[in-house]
Backbone as ProteinMPNN parsed JSONL, in Angstrom:
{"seq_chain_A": "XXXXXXXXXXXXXXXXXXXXXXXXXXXXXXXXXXXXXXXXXXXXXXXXXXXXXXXXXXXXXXXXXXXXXXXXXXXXXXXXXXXXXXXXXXXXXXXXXXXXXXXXXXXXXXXXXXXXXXXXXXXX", "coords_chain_A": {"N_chain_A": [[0.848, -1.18, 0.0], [0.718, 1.938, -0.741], [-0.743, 4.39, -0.576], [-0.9, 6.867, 1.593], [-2.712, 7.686, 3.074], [-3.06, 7.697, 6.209], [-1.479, 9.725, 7.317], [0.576, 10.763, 9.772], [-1.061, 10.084, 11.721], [-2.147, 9.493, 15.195], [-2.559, 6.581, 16.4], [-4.245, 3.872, 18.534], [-3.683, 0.197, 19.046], [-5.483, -2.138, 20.689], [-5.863, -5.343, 21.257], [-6.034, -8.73, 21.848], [-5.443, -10.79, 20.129], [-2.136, -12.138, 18.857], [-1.212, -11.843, 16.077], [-3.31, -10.784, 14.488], [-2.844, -8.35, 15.803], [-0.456, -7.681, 15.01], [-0.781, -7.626, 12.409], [-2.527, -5.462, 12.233], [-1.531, -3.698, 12.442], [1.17, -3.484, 11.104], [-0.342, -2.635, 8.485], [-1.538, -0.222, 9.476], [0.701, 2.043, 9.746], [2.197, 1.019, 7.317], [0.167, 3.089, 6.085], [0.972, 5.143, 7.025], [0.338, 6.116, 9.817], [1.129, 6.58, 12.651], [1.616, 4.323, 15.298], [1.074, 4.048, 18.395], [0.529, 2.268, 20.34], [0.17, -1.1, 20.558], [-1.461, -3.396, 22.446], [-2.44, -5.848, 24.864], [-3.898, -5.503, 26.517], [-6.207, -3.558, 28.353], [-4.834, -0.366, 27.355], [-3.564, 2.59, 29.674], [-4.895, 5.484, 29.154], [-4.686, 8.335, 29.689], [-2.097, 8.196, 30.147], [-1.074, 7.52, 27.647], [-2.186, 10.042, 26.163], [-0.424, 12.077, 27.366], [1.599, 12.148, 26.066], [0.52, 12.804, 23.381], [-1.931, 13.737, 21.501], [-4.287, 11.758, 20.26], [-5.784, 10.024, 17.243], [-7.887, 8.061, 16.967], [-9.032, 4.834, 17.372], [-8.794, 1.088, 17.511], [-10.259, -0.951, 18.757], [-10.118, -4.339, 20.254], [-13.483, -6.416, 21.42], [-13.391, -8.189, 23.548], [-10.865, -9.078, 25.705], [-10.219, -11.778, 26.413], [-9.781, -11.764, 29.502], [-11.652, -9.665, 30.128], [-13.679, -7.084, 29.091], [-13.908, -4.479, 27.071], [-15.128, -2.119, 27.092], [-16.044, -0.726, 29.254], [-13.269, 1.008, 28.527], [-14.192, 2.253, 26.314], [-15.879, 3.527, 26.396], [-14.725, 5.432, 27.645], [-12.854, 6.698, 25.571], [-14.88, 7.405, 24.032], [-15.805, 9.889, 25.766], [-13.796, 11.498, 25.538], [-13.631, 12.081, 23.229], [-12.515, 11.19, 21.364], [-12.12, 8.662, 18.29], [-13.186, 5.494, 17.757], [-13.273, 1.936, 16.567], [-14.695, -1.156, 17.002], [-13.275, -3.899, 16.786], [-13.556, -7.416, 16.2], [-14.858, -10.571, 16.741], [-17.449, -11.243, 17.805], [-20.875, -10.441, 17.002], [-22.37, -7.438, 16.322], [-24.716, -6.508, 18.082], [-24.515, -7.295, 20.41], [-23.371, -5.416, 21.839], [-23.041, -3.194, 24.529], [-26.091, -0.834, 25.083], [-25.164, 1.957, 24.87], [-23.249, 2.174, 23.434], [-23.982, 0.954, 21.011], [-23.844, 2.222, 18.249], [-21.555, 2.395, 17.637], [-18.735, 1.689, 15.624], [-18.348, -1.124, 14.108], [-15.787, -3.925, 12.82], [-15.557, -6.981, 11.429], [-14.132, -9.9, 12.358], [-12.29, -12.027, 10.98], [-10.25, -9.936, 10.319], [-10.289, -7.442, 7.472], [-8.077, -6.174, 5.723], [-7.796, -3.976, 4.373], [-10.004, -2.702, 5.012], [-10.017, -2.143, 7.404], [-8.031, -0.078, 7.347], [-9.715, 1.793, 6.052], [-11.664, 2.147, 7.506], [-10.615, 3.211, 9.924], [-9.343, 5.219, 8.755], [-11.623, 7.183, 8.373], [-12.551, 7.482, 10.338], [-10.453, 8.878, 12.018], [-10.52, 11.419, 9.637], [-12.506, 12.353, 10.465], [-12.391, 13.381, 13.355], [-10.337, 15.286, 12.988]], "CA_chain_A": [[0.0, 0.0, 0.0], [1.821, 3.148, -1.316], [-1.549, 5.578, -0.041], [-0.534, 7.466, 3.179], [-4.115, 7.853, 4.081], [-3.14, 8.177, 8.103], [0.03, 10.33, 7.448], [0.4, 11.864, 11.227], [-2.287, 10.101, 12.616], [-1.809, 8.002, 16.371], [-3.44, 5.131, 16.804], [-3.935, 2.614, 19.453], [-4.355, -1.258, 19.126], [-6.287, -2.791, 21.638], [-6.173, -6.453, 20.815], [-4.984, -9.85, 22.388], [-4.05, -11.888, 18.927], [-1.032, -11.608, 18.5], [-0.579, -11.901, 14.998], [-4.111, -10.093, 14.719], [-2.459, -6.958, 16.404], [0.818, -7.136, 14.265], [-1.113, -7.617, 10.861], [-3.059, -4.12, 11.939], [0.012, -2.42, 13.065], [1.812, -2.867, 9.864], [-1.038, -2.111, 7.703], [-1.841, 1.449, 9.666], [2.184, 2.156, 9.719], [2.074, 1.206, 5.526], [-0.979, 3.815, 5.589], [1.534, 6.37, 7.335], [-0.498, 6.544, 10.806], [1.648, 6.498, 14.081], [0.69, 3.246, 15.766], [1.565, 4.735, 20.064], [0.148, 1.874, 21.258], [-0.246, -2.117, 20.647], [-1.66, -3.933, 23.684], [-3.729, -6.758, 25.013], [-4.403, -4.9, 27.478], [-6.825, -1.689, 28.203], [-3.979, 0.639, 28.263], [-3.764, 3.975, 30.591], [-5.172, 6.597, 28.177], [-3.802, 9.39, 30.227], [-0.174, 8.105, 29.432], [-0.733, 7.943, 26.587], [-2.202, 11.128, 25.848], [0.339, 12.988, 27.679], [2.854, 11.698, 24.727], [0.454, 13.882, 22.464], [-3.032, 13.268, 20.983], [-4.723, 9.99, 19.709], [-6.142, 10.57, 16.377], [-8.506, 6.761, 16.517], [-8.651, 3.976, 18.051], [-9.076, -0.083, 17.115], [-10.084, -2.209, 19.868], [-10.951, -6.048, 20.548], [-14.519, -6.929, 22.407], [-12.968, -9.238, 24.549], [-9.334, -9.562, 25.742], [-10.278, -12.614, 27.152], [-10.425, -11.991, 31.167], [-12.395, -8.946, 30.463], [-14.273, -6.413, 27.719], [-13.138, -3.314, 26.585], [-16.747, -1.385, 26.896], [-15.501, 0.764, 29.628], [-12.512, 1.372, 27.373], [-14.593, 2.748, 24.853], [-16.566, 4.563, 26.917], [-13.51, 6.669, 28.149], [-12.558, 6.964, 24.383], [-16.048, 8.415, 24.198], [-15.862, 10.854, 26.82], [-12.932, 12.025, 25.325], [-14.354, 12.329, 21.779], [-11.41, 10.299, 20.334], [-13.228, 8.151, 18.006], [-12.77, 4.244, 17.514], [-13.682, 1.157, 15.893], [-14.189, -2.299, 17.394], [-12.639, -5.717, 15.749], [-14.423, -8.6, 16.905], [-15.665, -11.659, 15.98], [-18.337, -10.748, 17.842], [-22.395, -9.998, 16.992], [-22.525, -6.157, 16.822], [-25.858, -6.687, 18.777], [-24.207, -7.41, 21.659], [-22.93, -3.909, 22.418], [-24.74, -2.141, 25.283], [-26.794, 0.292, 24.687], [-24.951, 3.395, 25.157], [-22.166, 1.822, 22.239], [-24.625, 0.552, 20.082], [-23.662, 2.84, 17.039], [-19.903, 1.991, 17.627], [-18.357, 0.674, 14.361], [-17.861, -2.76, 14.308], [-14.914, -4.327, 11.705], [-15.451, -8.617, 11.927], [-13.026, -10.982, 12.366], [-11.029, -12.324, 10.852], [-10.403, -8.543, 9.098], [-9.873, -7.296, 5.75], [-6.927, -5.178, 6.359], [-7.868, -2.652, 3.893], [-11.402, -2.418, 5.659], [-9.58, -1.83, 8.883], [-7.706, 1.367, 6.598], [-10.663, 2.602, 5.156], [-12.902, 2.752, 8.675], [-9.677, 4.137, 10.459], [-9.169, 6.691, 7.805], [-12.51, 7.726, 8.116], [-12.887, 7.769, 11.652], [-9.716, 9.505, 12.197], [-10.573, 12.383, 9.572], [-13.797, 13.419, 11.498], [-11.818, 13.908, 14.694], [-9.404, 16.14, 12.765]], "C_chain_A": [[0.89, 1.238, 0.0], [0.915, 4.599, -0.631], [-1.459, 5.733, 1.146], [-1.637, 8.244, 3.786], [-3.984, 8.387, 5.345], [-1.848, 8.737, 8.232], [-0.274, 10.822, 8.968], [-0.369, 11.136, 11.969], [-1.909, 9.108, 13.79], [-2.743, 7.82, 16.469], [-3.441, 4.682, 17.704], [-4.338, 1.682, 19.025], [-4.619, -1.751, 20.336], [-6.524, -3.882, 20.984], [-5.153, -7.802, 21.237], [-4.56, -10.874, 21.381], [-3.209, -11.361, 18.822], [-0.827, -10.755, 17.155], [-2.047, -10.727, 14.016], [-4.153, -8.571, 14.481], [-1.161, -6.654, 15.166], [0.169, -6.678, 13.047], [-1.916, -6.199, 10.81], [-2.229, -3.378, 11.762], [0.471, -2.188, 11.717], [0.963, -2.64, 8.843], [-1.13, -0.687, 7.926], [-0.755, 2.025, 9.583], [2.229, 1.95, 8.045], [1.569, 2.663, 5.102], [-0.226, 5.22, 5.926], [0.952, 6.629, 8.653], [1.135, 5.288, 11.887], [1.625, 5.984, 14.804], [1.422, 3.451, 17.509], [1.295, 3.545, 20.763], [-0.545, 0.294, 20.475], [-0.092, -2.885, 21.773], [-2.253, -4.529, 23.927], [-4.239, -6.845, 26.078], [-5.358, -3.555, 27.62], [-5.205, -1.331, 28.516], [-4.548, 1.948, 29.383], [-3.563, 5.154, 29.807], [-4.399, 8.009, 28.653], [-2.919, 9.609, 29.949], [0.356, 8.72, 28.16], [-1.109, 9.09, 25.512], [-0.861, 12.494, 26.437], [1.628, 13.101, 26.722], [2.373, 12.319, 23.059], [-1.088, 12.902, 22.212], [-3.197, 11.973, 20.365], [-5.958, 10.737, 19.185], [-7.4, 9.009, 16.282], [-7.632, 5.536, 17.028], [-9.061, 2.44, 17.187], [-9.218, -1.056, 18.385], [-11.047, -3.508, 19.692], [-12.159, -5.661, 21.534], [-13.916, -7.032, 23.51], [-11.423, -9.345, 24.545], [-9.122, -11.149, 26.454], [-10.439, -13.312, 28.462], [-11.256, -10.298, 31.116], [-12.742, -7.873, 28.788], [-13.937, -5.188, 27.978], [-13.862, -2.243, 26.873], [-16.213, 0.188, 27.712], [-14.323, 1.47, 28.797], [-13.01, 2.453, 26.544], [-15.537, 3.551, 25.115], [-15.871, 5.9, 26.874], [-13.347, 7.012, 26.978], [-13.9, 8.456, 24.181], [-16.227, 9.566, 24.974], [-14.73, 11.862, 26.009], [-12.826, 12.48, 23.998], [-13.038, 11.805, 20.975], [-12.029, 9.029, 19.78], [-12.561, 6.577, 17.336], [-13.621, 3.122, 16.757], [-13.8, -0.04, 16.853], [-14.005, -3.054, 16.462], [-13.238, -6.772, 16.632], [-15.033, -9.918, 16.258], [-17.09, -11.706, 16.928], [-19.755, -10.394, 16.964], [-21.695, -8.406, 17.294], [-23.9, -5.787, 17.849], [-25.464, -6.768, 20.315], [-23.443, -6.414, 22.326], [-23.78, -3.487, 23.247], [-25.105, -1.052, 24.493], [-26.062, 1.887, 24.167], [-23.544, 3.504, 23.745], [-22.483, 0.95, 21.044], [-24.366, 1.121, 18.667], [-21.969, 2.776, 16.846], [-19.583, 1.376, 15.937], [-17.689, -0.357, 14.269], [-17.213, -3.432, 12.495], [-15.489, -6.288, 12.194], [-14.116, -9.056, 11.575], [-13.329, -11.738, 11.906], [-11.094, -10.379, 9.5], [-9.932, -8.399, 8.006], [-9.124, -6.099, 6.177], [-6.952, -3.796, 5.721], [-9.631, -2.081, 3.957], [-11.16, -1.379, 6.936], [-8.789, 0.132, 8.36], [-8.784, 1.865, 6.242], [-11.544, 3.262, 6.887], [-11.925, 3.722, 9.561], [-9.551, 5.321, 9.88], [-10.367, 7.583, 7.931], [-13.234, 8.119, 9.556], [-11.852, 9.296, 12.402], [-10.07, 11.279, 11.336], [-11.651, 13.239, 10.043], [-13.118, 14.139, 12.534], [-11.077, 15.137, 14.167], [-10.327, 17.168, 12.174]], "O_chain_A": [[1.766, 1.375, 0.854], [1.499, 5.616, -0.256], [-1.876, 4.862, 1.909], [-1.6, 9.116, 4.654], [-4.622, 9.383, 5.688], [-1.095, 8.351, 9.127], [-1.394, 11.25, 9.246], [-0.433, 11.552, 13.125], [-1.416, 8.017, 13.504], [-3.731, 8.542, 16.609], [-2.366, 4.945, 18.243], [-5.426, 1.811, 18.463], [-3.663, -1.718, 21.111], [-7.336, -3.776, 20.065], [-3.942, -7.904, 21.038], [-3.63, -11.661, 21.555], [-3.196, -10.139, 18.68], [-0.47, -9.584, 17.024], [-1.734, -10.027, 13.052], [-4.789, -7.831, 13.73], [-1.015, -5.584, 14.576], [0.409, -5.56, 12.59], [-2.074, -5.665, 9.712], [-2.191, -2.444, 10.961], [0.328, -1.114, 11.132], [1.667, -2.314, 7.888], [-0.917, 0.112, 7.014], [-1.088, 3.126, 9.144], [2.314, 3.036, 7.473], [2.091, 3.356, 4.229], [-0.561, 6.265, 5.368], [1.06, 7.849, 8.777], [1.682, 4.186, 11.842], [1.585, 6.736, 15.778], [2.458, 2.805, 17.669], [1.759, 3.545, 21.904], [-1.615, 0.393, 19.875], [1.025, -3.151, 22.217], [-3.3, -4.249, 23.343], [-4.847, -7.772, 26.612], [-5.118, -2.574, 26.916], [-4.508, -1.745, 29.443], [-5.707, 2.128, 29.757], [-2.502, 5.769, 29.697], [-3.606, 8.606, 27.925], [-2.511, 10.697, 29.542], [1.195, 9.51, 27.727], [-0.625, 9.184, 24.384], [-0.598, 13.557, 25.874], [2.454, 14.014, 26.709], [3.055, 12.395, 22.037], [-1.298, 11.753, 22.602], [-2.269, 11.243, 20.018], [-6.758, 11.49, 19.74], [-7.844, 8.99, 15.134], [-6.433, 5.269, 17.113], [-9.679, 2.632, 16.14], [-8.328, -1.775, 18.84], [-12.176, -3.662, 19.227], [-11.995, -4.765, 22.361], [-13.86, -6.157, 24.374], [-10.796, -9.654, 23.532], [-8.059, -11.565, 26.916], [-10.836, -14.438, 28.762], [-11.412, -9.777, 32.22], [-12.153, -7.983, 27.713], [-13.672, -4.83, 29.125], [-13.195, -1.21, 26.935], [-16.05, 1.351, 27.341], [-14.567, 2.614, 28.413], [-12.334, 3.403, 26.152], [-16.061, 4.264, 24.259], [-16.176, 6.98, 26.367], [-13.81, 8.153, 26.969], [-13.875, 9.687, 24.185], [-17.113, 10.29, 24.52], [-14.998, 13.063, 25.962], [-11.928, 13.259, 23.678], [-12.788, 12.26, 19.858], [-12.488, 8.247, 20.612], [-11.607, 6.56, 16.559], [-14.717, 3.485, 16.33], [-12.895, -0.012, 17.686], [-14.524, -2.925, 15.353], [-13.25, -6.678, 17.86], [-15.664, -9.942, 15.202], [-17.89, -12.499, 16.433], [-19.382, -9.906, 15.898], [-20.83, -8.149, 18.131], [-23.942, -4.654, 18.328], [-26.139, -6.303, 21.234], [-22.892, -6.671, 23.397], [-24.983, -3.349, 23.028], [-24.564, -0.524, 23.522], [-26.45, 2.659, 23.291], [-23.057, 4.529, 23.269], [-21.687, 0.384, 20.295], [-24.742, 0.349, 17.785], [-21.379, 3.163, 15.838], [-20.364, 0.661, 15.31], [-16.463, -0.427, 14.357], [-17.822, -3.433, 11.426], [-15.732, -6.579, 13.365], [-13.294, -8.661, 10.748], [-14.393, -12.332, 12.082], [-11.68, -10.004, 8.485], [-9.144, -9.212, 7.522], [-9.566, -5.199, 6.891], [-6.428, -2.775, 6.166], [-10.242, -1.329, 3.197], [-11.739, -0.362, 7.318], [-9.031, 1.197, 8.928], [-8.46, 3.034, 6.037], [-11.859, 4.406, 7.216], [-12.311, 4.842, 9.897], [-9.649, 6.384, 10.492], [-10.199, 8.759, 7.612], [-14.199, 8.857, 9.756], [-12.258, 10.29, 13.004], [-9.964, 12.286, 12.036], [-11.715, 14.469, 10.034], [-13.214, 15.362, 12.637], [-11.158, 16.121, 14.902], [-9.879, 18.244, 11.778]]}, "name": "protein", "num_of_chains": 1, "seq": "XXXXXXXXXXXXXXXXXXXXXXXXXXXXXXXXXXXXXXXXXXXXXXXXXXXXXXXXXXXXXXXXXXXXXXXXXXXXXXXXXXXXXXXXXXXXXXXXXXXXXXXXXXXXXXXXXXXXXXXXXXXX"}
């Protein structure tokens, strides 16, 4: 991919596959976007805002001992705007993250560029 779609832009991954997390990373990094943060963990948004803005986010449902929801709440609060990846039902979002944008698993990597790109240039 030669189009630098997310020139400038930080990212976070939120996601416990491994290979999952890498195959986003170097797709949004191809696209030109700033990847601050792959983890299979909630990170500590604070941190990593204090290291400069977060332009969009990508997170997993499920990390496996727990769900992301509050995650994505805080995202929300903070009007930094994200996507989930999931193999997941989008149905099964509460209420209040019901309009969230949901990518499925197993992803199409230039799905995952297109909703990022498009999430990211609202915020900006």
């Amino acid at each position: 991919m030669t189009d630098r779609v997310l020139s400038g832009c930080r990212i976070i991954i939120v996601e416990d596959d491994y290979y999952q997390a890498q195959d986003c990373k170097q797709m949004l990094q191809q696209a030109g976007a700033k990847v601050v943060a792959v983890t299979a963990i909630v990170p500590d948004l604070a941190s990593l805002l204090a290291e400069g803005p977060i332009d969009a986010a990508l997170i997993d449902i499920n990390l496996g001992h727990s769900h992301t929801f509050d995650f994505a709440r805080e995202l929300q609060a903070r009007a930094i705007p994200f996507a989930f990846l999931t193999g997941y039902d989008a149905g099964m979002l509460p209420d209040d993250l019901a309009a969230s944008v949901c990518i499925s698993k197993p992803a199409d990597l230039h799905r995952v560029i297109s909703v990022i790109a498009g999430l990211a240039t609202r915020a900006g």
